[in-house]
C-alpha positions in Angstrom: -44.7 28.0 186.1 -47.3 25.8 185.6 -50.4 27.4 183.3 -53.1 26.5 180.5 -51.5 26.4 177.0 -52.4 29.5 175.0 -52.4 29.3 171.0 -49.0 30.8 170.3 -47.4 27.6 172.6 -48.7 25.1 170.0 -45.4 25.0 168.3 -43.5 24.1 170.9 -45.8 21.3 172.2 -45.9 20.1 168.9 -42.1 19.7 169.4 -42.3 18.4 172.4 -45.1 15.7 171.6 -42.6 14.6 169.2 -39.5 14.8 171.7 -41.9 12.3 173.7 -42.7 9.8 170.4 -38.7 9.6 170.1 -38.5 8.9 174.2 -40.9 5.9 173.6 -39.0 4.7 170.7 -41.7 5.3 168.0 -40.5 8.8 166.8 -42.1 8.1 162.8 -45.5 7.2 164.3 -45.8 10.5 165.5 -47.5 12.9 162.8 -48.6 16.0 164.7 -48.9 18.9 162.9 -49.5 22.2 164.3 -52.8 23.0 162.7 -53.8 19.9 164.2 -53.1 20.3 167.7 -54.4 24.2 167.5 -57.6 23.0 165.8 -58.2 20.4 169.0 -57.0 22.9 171.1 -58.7 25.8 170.1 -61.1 25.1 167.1 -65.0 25.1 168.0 -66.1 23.0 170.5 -62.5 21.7 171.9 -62.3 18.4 173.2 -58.6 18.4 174.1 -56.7 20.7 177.0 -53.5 21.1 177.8 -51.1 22.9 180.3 -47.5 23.6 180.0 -44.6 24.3 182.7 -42.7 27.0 181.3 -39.1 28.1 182.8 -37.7 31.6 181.7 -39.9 31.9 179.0 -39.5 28.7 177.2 -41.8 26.1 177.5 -40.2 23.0 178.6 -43.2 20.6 179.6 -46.6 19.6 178.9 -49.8 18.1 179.7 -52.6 17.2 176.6 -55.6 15.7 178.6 -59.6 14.8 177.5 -62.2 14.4 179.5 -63.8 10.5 180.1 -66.7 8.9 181.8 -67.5 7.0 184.7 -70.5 5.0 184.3 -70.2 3.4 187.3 -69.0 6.6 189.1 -71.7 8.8 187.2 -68.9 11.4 186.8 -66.1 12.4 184.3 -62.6 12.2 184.7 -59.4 13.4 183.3 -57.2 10.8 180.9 -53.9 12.1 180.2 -52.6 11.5 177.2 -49.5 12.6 177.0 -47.4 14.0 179.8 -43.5 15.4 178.9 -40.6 17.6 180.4 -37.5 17.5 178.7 -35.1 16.2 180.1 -32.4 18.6 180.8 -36.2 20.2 183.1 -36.8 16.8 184.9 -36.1 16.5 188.7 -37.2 20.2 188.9 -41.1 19.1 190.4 -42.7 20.3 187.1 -44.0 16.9 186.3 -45.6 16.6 189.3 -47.0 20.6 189.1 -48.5 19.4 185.8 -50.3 16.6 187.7 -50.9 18.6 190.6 -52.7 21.4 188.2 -54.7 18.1 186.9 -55.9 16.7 190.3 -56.9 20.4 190.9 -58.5 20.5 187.9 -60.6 17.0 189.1 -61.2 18.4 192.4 -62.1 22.0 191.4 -64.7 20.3 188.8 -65.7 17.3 190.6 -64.4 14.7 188.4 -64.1 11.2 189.9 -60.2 10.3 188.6 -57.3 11.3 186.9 -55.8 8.2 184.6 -53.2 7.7 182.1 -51.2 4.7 180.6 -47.3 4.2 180.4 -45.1 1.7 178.6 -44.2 -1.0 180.8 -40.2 -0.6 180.3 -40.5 3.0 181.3 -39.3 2.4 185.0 -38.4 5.7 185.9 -42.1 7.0 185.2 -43.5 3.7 187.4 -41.6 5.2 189.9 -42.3 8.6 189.7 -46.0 7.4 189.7 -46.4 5.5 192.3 -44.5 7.6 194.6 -47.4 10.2 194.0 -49.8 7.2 195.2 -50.9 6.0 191.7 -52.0 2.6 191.4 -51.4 0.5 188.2 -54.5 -1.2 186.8 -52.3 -4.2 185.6 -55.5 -6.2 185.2 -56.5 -4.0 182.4 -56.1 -4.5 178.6 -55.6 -2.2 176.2 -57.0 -2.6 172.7 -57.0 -0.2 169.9 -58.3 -0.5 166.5 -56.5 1.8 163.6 -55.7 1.8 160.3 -56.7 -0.8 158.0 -58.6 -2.8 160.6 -60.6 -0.1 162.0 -61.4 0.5 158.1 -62.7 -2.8 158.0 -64.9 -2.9 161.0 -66.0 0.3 160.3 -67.0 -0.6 156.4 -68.1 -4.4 157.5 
């Protein structure tokens, strides 16, 4: 069952937002805290949404997603951020409900894409992607600014 996440399931996506850190090999880069993800969540004026695939009353999979803009499209999309079953819940079709509740979500709302970025040794997930019809935008570049250097740039 695929549904939107509901305050008392922030615990267990906390957990499982750290279960993915550990999958992508950077399990103490990963600080979550509840309060945190409830405040983002739920907290006035939300800017973060999520869905989770529960089975028997246990959730076992998420979705966290924001909303972005198009300026070229003149609309918003959906960027996933982070996108998890466990594994002993994988080859069941709930990753692909979780992205199938997101396209909906872009369809229902009129948002011009759904996007997301995974780690280029993560094979499995290429797969699984592009068998849904999603394209890589290997002409893209990531960059991110944190820490000491977005201190800098943001202090001059």
């Amino acid at each position: 069952m695929i549904r939107p996440i509901e305050p008392g399931d922030v615990p267990a996506v906390v957990t499982l937002v750290h279960e993915l850190a550990a999958y992508e090999r950077e399990p103490d880069s990963c600080h979550l805290a509840e309060h945190q993800l409830a405040g983002a969540l739920f907290g006035a004026g939300p800017a973060l949404f999520g869905h989770v695939a529960e089975v028997d009353g246990e959730v076992v999979g998420c979705a966290l997603w924001f909303l972005n803009f198009s300026t070229w499209r003149g609309v918003h999309g959906v960027y996933l951020e982070d996108l998890y079953v466990r594994p002993a819940h994988r080859g069941r079709g709930l990753g692909r409900a979780l992205l199938a509740t997101l396209a909906a979500v872009c369809a229902e709302r009129g948002y011009g894409r759904l996007e997301w970025s995974v780690l280029d040794w993560n094979e499995p997930s290429i797969a699984f992607y592009r068998a849904l019809g999603a394209v890589g935008m290997d002409e893209w570049t990531t960059f991110r600014l944190d820490g000491d250097a977005l201190a800098a740039l943001a202090h001059g």
